[in-house]
N, CA, C and O atoms as a DFTB+ gen file, in Angstrom:
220 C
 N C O
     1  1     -32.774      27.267       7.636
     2  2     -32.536      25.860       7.910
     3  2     -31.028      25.647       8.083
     4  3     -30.057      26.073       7.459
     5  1     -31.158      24.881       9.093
     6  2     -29.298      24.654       9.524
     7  2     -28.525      23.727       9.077
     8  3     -27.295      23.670       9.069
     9  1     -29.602      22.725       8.563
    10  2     -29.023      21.408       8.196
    11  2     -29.196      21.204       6.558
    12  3     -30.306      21.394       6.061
    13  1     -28.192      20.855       5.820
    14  2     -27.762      20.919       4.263
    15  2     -27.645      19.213       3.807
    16  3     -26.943      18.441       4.461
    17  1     -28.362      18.812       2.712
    18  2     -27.857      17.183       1.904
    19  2     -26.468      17.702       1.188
    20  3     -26.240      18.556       0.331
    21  1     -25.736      16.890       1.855
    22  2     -24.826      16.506       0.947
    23  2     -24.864      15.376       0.133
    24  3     -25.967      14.899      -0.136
    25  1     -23.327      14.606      -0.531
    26  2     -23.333      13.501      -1.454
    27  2     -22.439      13.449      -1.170
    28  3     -21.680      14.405      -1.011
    29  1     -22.120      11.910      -0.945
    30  2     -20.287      11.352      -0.320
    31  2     -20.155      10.496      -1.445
    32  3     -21.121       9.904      -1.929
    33  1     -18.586      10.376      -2.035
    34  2     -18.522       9.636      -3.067
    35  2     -17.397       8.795      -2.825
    36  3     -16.380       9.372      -2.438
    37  1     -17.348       7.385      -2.987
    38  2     -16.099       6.668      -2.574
    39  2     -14.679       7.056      -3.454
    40  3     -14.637       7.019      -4.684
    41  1     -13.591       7.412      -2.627
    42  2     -12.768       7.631      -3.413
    43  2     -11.182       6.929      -4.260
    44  3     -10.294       7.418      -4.959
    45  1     -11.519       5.444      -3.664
    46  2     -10.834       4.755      -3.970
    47  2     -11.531       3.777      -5.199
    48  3     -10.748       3.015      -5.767
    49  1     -12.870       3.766      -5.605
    50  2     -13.202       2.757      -6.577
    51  2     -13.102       3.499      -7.886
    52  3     -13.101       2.728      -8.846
    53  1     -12.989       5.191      -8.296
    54  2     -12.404       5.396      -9.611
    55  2     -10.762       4.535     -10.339
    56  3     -10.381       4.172     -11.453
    57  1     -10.239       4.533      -9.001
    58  2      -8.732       4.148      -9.011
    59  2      -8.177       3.069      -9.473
    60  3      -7.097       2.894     -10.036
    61  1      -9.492       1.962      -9.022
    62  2      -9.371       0.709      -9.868
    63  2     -10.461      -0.121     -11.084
    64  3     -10.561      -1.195     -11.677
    65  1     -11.184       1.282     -10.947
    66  2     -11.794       0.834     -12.530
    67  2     -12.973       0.789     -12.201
    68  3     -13.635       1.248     -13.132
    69  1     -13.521       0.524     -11.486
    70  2     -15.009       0.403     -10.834
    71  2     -15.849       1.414     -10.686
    72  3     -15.379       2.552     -10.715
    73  1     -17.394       1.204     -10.479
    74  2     -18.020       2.242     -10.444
    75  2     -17.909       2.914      -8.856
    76  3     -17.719       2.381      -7.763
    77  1     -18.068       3.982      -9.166
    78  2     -18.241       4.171      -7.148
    79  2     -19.443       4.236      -6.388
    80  3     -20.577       4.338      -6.856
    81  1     -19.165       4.179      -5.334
    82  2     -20.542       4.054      -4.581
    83  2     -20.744       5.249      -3.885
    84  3     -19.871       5.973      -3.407
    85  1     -22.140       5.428      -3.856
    86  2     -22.832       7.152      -3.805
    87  2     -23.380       7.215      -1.717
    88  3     -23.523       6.050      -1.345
    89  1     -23.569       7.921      -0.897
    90  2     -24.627       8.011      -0.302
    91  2     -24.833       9.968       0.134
    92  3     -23.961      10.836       0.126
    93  1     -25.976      10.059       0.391
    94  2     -26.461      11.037       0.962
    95  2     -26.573      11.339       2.142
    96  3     -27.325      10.599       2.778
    97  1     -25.927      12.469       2.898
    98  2     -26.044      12.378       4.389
    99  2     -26.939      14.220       5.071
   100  3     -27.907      14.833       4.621
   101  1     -26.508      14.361       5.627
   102  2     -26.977      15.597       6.191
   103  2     -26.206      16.371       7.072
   104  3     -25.897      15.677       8.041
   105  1     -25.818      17.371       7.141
   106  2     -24.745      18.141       8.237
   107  2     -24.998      19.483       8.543
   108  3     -25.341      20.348       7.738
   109  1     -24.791      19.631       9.875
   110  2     -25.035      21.425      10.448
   111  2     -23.693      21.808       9.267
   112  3     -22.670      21.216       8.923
   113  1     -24.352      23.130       8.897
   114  2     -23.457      24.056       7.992
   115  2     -22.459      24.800       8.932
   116  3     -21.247      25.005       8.885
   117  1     -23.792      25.232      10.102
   118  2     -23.209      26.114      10.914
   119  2     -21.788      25.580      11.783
   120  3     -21.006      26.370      12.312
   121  1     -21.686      24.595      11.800
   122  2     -20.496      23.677      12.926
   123  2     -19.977      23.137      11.947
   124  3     -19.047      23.777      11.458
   125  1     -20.246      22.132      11.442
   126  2     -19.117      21.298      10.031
   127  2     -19.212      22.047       8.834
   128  3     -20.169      21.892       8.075
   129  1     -17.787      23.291       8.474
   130  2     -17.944      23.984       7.268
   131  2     -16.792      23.267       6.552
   132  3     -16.545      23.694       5.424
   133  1     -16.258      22.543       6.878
   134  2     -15.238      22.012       5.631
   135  2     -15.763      20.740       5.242
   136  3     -16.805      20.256       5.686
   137  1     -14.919      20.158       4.303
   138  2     -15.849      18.867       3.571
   139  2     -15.247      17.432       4.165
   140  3     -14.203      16.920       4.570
   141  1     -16.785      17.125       3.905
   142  2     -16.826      15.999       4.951
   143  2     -15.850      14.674       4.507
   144  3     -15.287      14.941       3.446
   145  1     -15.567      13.614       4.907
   146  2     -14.690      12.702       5.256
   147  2     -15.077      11.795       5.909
   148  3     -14.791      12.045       7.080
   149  1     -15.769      10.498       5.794
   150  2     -16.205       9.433       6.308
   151  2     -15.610       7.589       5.386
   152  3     -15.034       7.260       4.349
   153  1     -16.217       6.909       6.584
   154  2     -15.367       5.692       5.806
   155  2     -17.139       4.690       5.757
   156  3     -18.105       4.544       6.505
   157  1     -16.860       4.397       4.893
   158  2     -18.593       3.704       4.380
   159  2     -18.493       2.439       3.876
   160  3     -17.370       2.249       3.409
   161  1     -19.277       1.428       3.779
   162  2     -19.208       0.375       2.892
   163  2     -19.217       0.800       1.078
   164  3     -19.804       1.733       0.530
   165  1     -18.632       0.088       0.673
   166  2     -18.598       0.074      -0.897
   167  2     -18.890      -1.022      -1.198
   168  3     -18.106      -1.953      -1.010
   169  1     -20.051      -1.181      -1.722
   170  2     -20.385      -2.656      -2.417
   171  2     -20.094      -3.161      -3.168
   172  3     -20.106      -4.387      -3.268
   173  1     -19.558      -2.002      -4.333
   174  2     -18.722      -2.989      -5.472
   175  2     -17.163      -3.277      -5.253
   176  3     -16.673      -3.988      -6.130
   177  1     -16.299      -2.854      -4.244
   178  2     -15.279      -3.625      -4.321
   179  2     -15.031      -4.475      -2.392
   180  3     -13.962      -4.716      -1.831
   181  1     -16.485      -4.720      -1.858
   182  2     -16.971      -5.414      -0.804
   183  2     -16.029      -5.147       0.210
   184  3     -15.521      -6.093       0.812
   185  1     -15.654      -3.686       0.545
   186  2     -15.121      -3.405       1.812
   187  2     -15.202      -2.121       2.242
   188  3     -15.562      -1.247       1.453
   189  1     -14.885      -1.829       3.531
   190  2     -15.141      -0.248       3.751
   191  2     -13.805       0.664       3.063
   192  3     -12.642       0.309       2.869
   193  1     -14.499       1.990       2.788
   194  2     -13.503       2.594       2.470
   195  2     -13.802       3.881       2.693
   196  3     -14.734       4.345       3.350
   197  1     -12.441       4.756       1.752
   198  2     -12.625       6.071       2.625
   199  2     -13.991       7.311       1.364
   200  3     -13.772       7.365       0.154
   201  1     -14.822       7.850       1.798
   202  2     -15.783       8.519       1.268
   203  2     -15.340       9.978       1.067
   204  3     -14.438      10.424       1.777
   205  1     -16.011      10.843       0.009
   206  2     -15.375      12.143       0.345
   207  2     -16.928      12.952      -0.378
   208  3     -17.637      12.592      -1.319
   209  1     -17.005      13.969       0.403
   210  2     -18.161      14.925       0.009
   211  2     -17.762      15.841      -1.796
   212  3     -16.854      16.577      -2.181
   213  1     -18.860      15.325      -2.367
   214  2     -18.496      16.049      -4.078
   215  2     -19.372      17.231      -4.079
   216  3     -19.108      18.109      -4.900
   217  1     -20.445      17.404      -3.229
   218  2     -21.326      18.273      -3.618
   219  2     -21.698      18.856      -2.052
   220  3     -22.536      19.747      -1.908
């Protein structure tokens, strides 16, 4: 199988005290081998921000 779950974790809501916000995505292993980097909504501090792959 080519395609792997990851877990993106927001990385600006540890910073100010808040919980962070989680999502699950999916990615070719074979083509995207470094860790991923996306910008997502965060609901608890109600704006987009930047996400980073933990797992």
């Amino acid at each position: 199988m080519a395609r792997e779950i990851i877990t993106i974790e927001c990385s600006e809501a540890r910073k100010e005290g808040k919980s962070p916000s989680r999502y699950t995505l999916t990615r070719n292993k074979k083509l995207k081998t470094e860790k991923l980097e996306v910008k997502k909504y965060n609901k608890f501090l109600r704006r987009h921000t930047l996400h980073k792959e933990i797992k």
